[in-house]
Structures are given as C-alpha cells and as structure tokens.
C-alpha positions as CSV (number, residue, x, y, z in Angstrom):
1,X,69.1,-32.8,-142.0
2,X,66.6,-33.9,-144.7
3,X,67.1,-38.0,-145.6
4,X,67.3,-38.6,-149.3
5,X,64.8,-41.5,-150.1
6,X,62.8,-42.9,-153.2
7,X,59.7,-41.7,-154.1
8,X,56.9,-42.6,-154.7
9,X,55.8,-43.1,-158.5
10,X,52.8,-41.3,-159.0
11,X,50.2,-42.2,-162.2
12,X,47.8,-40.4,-163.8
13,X,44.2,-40.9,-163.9
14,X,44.3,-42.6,-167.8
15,X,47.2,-45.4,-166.6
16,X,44.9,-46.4,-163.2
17,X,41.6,-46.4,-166.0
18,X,43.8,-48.3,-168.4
19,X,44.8,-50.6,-166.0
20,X,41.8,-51.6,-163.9
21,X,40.3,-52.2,-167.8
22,X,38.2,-49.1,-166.8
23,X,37.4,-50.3,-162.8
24,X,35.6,-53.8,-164.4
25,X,33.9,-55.9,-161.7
26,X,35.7,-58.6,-162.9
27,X,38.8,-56.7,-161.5
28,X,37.0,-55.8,-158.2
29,X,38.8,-57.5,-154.8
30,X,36.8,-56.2,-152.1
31,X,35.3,-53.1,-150.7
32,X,35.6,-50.9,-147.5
33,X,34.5,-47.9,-145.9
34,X,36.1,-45.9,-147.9
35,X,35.4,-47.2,-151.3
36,X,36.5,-50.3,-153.4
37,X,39.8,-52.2,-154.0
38,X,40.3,-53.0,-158.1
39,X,43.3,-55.4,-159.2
40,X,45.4,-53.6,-162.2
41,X,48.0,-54.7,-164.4
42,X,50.3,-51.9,-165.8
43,X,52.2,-51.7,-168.6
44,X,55.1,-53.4,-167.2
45,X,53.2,-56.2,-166.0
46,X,53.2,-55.5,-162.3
47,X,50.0,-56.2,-160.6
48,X,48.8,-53.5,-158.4
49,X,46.4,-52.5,-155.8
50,X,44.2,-49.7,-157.0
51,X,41.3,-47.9,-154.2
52,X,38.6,-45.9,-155.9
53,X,37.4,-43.4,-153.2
54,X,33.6,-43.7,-152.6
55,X,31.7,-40.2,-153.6
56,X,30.6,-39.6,-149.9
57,X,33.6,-41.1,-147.8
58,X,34.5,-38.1,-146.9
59,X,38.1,-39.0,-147.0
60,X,41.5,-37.3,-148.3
61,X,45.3,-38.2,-148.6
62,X,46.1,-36.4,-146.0
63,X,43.8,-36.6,-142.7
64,X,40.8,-38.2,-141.1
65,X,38.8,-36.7,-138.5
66,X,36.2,-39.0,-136.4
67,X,34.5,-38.2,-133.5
68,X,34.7,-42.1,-131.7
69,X,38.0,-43.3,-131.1
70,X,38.4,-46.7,-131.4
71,X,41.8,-48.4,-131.5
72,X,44.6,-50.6,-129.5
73,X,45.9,-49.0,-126.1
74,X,49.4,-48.3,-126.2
75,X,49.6,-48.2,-130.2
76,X,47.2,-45.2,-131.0
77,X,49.1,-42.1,-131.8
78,X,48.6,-39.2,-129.3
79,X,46.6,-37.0,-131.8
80,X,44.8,-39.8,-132.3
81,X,43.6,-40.9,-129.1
82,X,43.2,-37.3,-128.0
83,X,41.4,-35.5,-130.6
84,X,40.3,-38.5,-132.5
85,X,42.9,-36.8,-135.9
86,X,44.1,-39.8,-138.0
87,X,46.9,-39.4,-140.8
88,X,49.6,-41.1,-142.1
89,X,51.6,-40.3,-139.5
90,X,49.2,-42.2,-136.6
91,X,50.2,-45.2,-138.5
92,X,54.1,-44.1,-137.9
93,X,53.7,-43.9,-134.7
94,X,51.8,-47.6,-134.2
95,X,54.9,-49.0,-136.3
96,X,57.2,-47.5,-134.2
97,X,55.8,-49.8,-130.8
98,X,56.2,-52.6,-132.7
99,X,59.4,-52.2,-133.5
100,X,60.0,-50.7,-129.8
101,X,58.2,-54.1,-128.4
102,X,60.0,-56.4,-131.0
103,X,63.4,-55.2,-129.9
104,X,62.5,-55.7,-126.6
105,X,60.2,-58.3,-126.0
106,X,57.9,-56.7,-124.1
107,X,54.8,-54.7,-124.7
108,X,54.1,-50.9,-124.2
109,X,51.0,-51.8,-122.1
110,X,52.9,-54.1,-119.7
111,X,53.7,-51.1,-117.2
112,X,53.3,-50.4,-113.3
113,X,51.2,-47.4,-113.2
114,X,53.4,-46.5,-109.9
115,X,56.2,-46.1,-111.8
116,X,58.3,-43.2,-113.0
117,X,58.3,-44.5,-116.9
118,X,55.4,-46.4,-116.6
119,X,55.0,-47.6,-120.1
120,X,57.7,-49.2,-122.7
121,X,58.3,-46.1,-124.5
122,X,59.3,-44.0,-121.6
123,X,61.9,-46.9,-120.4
124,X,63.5,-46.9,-123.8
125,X,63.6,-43.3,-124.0
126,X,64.9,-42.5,-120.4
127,X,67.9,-45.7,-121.6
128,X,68.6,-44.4,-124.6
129,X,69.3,-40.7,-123.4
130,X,71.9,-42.5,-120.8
131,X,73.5,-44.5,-123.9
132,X,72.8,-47.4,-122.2
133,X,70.0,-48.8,-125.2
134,X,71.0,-51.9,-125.5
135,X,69.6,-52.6,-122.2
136,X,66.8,-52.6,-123.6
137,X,67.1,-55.4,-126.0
138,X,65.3,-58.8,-125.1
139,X,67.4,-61.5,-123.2
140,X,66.2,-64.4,-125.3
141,X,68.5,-62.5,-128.0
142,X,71.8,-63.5,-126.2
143,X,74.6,-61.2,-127.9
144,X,74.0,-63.0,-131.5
145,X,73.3,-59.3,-133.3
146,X,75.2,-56.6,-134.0
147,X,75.0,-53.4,-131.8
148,X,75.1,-50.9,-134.0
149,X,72.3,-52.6,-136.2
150,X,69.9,-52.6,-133.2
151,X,71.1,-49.4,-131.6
152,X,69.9,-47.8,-135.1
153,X,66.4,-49.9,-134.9
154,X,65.9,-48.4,-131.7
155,X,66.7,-44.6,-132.5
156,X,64.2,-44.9,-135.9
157,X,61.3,-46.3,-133.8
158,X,61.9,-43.2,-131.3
159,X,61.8,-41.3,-134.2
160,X,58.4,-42.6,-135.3
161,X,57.1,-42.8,-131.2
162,X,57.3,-38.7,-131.4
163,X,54.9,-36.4,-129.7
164,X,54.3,-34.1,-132.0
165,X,53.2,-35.7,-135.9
166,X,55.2,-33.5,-138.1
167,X,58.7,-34.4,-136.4
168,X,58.2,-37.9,-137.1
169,X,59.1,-39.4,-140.4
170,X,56.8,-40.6,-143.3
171,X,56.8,-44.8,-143.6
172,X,58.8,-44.2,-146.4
173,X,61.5,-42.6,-144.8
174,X,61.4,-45.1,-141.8
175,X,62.0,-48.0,-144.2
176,X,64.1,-46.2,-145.8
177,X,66.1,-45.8,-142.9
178,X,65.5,-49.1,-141.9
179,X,67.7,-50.2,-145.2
180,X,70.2,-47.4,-145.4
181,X,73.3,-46.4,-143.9
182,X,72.8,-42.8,-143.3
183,X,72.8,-40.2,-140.5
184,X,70.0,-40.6,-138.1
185,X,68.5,-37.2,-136.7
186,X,68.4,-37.4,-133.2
187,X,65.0,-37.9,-131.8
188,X,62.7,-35.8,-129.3
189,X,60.7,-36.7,-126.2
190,X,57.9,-39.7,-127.3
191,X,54.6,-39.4,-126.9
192,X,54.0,-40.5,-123.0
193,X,50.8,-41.5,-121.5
194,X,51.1,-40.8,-117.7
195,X,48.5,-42.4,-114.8
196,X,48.1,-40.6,-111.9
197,X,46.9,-41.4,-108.6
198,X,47.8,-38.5,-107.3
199,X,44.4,-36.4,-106.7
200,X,46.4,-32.8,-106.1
201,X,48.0,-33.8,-109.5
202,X,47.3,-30.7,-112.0
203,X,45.3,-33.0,-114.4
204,X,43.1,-33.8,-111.3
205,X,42.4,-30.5,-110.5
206,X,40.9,-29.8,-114.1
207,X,43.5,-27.2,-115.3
208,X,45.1,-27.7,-118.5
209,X,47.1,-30.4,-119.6
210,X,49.3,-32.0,-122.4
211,X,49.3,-35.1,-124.1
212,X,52.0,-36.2,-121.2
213,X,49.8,-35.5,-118.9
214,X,46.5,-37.2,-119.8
215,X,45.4,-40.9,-119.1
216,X,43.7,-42.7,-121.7
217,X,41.8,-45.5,-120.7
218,X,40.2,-48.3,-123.0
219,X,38.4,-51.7,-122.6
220,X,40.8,-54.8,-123.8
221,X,39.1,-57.6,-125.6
222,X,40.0,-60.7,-123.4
C-alpha cells in the first residue's frame, strides 16, 4: 500500500535568491557545519528558513557518511550506530522512541540486560504482535484516551523503529499518519540491540552477526 500525503513544495534557485534579498548578512541567523541559515520572506509573506550549503561540507539531501559515531544510546538508528550512515531516515527512527517512550513512560535504555526483550522497543514489539498494545501504555494515563488513537500511535512509531531504513516511512508520511485516518501497513521486526553475557554466544565467537545481534555500548553524560 503507498499512503497518499502532501508534498513538499519545492522552489527554484531565483525565489530562495529573491527571497533571502540575494543571501544579505543582514538576513543571516546563524551558521553550522554545514553552511549558514538565511531568514527569507516569499512572495506570500511567509517567513522561511533557508540553509546555503557550504562549498566543502561535503554534504547531500540524501546521506551522510562519518567515520565517529557520536549520538544518544537507545535513539541512534541501527545504520547509524553501526556503520556510522546518517539520512533522513536515522532521524525516523529517533522520532519513533520518542513516541514509543511517550506512550509509555518509560525509556528505551531503562532495560535488564538479562532479559529476553531487554530494551523498550522489543517489549512493545513482542505486545503488540500478541494484540495486547495497550499494555503498554503508561499508568499515570488512567483510561482517559481513546484506544484506537493510541493503538495507531503505537503501530506508526514501530513503523519508524524498523530495522532496515527503506521500510520505514519519510517524517512526512509519519505526520502524516499521525493526522490522518488511513490504513496503516503493518510493521516488521524493529531494530533490536541485544547484550550478551553469554561467551559461547555466536557474536562472542567472532562469526558474523546482524544488527540484532551486536551490542553497542556508549558513555552517558551524568
């Protein structure tokens, strides 16, 4: 099934020159890695956001590779944390624990290692292919919302919590979603990220393994 959702409007370079009153310092709000950020005004009168790419920054629309991985445990995207990729999609994926830890009032990094699921997303996932996802939801709630509102929640930040990028959707789409009434697709096994304390585990022995198999571990910032 492919969701039907806005676009994007897309201007050309003249309307973003036009706009910016030709990328004036006077329009300039700040400046990253990437390049600066330019206030514009289009022709309608909306005030926009506008990034002119630095020459060198090395980065597209699409994908961003780095070679030091730096990020949140329990939000980075799989690809991410693996193989240090970074697209749109990684940010899909860190939208979808929110929502996962918002529904439930508890954080994806608040697991036992011991355990079977031992992080948020497995839970949610191993609950909501038992139909029992409203389990999941936090106490302090009560019953004041509706169940089919928060059973949808929960499917779309599965969807966005998938292993593989490509099956989840774009942030568009997840709002989208999110604001709709519309047939949700049903969604495929999350990303997991398993500890082991087993040392005959496969993953101890060195032979290959897949993102559900591989610990990530990171230093937290007290």
């Amino acid at each position: 099934m492919r969701l039907s959702y806005l676009r994007p409007v897309i201007f050309d370079l003249e309307s973003i020159v036009v706009a910016t009153d030709n990328f004036s310092p006077a329009n300039k709000l700040g400046q990253g890695g990437f390049g600066s950020v330019y206030k514009g005004l289009l022709a309608s009168g909306q005030e926009v956001a506008v990034k002119r790419l630095s020459m060198n920054s090395g980065q597209d629309q699409i994908q961003a590779n780095t070679n030091r991985v730096v990020g949140t445990d329990g939000y980075m995207s799989p690809e991410y944390a693996m193989h240090g990729r970074y697209s749109t999609k990684s940010d899909v994926f860190s939208f979808g624990v929110l929502l996962l830890e918002i529904i439930s009032g508890k954080r994806n990094t608040d697991y036992n290692p011991e355990s079977p699921t031992p992080n948020l997303i497995g839970k949610i996932w191993d609950i909501w292919r038992e139909g029992r996802a409203l389990e999941i939801v936090d106490p302090s709630l009560g019953q004041s919302y509706p169940d089919d509102k928060v059973s949808k929640c929960i499917q779309i930040g599965l969807l966005c919590v998938q292993e593989c990028a490509t099956d989840r959707p774009t942030m568009l789409e997840a709002v989208f979603m999110l604001g709709n009434e519309t047939t949700l697709p049903s969604p495929k096994k999350p990303a997991f990220i398993f500890q082991s304390s087993n040392p005959n585990s496969e993953a101890s022995r060195g032979g290959p393994a897949s993102i559900n198999d591989v610990t990530i571990t990171m230093l937290e910032a007290r």
